[in-house]
C-alpha positions, 0 to 999 in steps of 0.5 A: 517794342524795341526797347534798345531805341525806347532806351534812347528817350531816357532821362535817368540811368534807371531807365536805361538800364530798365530798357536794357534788361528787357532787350536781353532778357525778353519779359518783365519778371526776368528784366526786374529780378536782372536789374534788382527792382520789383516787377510791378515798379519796372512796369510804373517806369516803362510805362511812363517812358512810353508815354514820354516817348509817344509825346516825341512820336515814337509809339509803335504799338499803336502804329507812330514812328514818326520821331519829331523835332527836339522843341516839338511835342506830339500833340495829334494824329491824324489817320485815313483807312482805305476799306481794307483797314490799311493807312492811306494817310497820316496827318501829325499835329506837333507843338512846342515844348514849353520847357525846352523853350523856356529854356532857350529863351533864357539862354537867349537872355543870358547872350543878349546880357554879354551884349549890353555896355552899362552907362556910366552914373551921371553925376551931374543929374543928381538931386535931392528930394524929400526922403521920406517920399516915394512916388509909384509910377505904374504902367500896365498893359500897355500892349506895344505891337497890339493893333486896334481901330477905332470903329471897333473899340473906340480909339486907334492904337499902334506901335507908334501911338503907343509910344507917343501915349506912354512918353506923355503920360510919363511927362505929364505924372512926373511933373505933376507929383512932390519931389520923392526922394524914391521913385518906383518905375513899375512895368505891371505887366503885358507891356508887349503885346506877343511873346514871340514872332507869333502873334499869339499868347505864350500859354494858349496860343490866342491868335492877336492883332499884331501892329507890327514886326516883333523886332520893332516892338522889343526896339521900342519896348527896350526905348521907352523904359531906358528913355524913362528911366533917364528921366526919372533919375534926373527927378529922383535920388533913387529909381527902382525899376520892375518889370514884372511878369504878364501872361502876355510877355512871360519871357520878355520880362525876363531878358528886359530883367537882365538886360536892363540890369546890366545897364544900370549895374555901374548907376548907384541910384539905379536898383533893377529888380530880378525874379523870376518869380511873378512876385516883387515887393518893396519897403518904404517906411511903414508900407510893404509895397507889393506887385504883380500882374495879376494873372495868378492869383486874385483877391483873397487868394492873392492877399493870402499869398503875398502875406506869406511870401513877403513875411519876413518884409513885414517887420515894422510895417503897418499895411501891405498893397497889393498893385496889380493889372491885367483885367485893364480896369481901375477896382480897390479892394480893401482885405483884413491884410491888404489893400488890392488895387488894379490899374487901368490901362492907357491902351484902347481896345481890341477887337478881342476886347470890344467884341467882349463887350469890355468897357473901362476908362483909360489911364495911368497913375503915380501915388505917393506914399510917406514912410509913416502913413498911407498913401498922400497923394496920387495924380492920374493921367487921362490919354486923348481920344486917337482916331 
């Protein structure tokens, strides 16, 4: 082992210092006395940095030399023996580092911010409503860029059917609920299809039915929520936009976050909610309003954590919500500490979808919710067949 070059893979001074004393000092009872740790600990930390060092490709004793890219991760070898037991081949198998990854992204986020110019408020759109009002206008996994046809899940869906369904939902709820003073805009989650230029889930890399260049699907995205949000700012007195996190779009909804976020920084009766937790909450009288897509954490489980996490939201109300999607189905469920409820979708099924033999009706929801009471009023849109 050359511990000068397993020295390059350190992450703290301990190590490097580790890996210098056993170059110069040759075991590991000398090594430890030299850097003044006990012998058995010098062996926990040199064996976790050739761990780490054989994920980057570099393992000589079992024969890894092959050092790989800084956003790549060893994640298998391949080897062919002739009959004398000498490699004829080797096949390396790489994958992304998720956290170096992550790390770009919001690096990516932070640049794309500095781009964006805010609107000027509109003074002119400004209303005024019954305060003790607030509508929740709930879109979930609507899957812009997913691609489905009907002979196998029973309706078309693209990126421009897509875009025409989620307009007129929108049309259709807004003028068919009270004038709230408040308005909530809650993107639930998996409003694009893929996180990437691969059409692939961010987490376990499922291969998708991608309708699209992923550049159209951010365009389209970025227009639909902007192209909203003008309209609900022309019907309410205050608009709070949440774009949570799904398992599909885990980095998309961060830089939709931050870019949207610097968009409306100057429209006061705009509030963008930044978190880069999958957990966003929000108060209206007696009701503690909670969200997420649903991916985590369910039922009980999901209840208990959000009675926790918001605890100190709870002052003065009397029941919590929980609104989540992601199963693509409508279901309530009623807890000694919440009400869980998931939305439907208003995508039609793909193929991964209609091969599983999941089957549920179509849609999108407003509810309105009074500061004293409960919820009052909910109006559900119901898409056309598209063939």
């Amino acid at each position: 082992m050359d511990y000068d070059k397993l020295g390059t893979f350190a992450s703290c001074a301990l190590d490097e210092k580790v890996c210098r004393a056993m170059s110069s000092e040759g075991s590991q009872r000398k090594a430890a006395k030299a850097v003044g740790i006990s012998q058995s600990y010098l062996n926990e930390r040199l064996s976790r940095l050739k761990s780490y060092a054989a994920t980057r490709g570099y393992s000589p004793d079992t024969g890894l030399h092959d050092l790989q890219a800084p956003n790549q991760l060893l994640h298998g070898v391949s080897t062919l023996y002739d009959d004398a037991g000498a490699v004829k081949a080797r096949w390396v198998k790489t994958r992304q580092d998720q956290q170096q990854t992550l790390e770009a992204a919001r690096a990516m986020v932070e640049e794309m911010s500095q781009l964006v110019t805010p609107e000027e408020p509109n003074r002119e759109l400004q209303v005024r409503c019954d305060k003790d009002l607030l509508n929740l206008y709930v879109l979930t996994d609507a899957h812009l860029g997913m691609y489905a046809h009907h002979e196998e899940g029973g309706n078309n869906w693209d990126l421009k059917i897509a875009e025409a369904t989620i307009d007129s939902a929108f049309d259709y709820l807004v003028t068919n609920t009270p004038e709230a003073s408040t308005a909530i805009l809650l993107n639930l989650g998996d409003l694009l299809h893929s996180d990437s230029i691969w059409p692939v889930t961010p987490t376990n890399h499922h291969v998708l039915d991608q309708d699209s260049r992923q550049h159209r699907v951010i365009r389209t995205a970025i227009r639909v929520i902007r192209r909203t949000m003008q309209s609900l700012l022309s019907y309410h007195d205050r608009v709070v936009l949440v774009n949570a996190q799904g398992n599909h779009d885990m980095v998309s909804a961060l830089w939709m976050q931050s870019a949207f976020g610097v968009l409306y920084e100057n429209e006061p009766r705009a509030e963008v909610v930044q978190s880069p937790l999958p957990y966003y909450a929000n108060v209206h009288g007696k009701n503690l309003l909670t969200f997420t897509h649903g991916h985590k954490k369910r039922g009980k489980e999901l209840a208990d954590l959000v009675c926790g996490q918001f605890r100190h939201l709870m002052a003065g109300t009397t029941h919590t919500s929980i609104h989540t999607g992601h199963l693509h189905t409508q279901s309530i469920i009623e807890t000694p500490t919440a009400t869980i409820e998931c939305h439907p979708t208003l995508a039609a099924r793909d193929s991964y979808s209609a091969h599983g033999g999941w089957l549920s009706r179509r849609g999108m929801q407003a509810i309105v919710y009074h500061v004293e009471d409960l919820e009052i009023a909910r109006c559900v849109y119901r898409p056309t067949p598209s063939k």
